[in-house]
N, C-alpha and C positions, 0 to 999 in steps of 0.2 A: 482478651486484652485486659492488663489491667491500670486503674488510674490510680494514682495515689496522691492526695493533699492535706492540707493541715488538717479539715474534715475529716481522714479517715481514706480507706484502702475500697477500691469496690471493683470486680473482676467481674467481664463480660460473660453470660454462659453461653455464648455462640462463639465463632471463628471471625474473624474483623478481615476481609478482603479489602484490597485497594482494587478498584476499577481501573480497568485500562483507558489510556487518555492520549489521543495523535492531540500536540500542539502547532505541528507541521511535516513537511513534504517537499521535496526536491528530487528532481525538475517539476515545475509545477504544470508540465503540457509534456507531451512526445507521444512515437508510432509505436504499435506492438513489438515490444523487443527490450522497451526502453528499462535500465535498473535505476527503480525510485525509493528513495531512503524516509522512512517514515520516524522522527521524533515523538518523544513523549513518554509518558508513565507507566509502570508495571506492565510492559509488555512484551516480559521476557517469556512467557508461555503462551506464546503466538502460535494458533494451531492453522489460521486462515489467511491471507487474507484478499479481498474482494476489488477489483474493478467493477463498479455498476454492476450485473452479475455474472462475471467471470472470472473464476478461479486462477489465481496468479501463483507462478513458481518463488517458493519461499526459501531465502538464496542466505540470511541470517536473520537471529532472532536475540538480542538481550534486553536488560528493562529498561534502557531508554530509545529501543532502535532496532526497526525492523527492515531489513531490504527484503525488496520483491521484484518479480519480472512483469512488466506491463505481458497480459496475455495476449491475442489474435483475435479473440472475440471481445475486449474489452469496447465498455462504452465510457463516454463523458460522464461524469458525475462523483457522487464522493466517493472515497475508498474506506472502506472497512476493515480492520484489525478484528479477532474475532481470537480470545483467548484462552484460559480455564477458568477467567472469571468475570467473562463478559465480553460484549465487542465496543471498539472507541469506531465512531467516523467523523472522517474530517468533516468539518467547518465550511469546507472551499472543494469545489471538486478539481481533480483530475484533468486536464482536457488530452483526447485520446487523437493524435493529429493522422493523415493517411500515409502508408507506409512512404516510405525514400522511395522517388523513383528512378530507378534507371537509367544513364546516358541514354540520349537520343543515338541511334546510328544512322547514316544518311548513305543512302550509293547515290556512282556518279551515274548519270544517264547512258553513258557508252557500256554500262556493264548491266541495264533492263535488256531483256526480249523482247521484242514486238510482235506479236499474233497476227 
């Protein structure tokens, strides 16, 4: 990087990275399955990213915005970006709710067996 003012010119001898940064998240609760849209900074080399410690399907990635799939084994807690130049976690966690379930189905009584 270099800076330059009325002082004078002076150039970094290393590489200047921006760290990755989640400013938020949406939905901020659902069951495994659910597609959560992650905000925020330089997080167009998004190699990961985590539920508590479960690896989530990585569905798109550019540098303000990452989607992913809540995984099966996720837990409650923050989520983690995890990039080529760092990981961002959120602030807020996650909450990982229990899957949908199922209509009840009910028979009438005239169609049990009785032993």
């Amino acid at each position: 990087m270099t800076v330059t003012n009325e002082a004078g010119t002076v150039t970094s001898a290393s590489d200047f990275h921006v760290l990755p940064s989640v400013t938020g998240f949406t939905p901020v609760a659902g069951p495994p399955g659910t597609e959560v849209t992650m905000t925020g900074n330089a997080l167009g080399t998004t190699s990961t990213v985590l539920f508590g410690p479960a690896v989530a399907t990585l569905v798109s990635a550019n540098a303000s915005q990452v989607v992913a799939i809540v995984p099966g084994t996720a837990a409650t807690g923050p989520i983690t970006v995890t990039t080529g130049d760092g990981n961002a976690i959120t602030a807020d966690a996650f909450e990982v709710l229990g899957p949908i379930a199922s209509p009840a189905t009910f028979r009438r009584r005239s169609d049990l067996t009785a032993f």
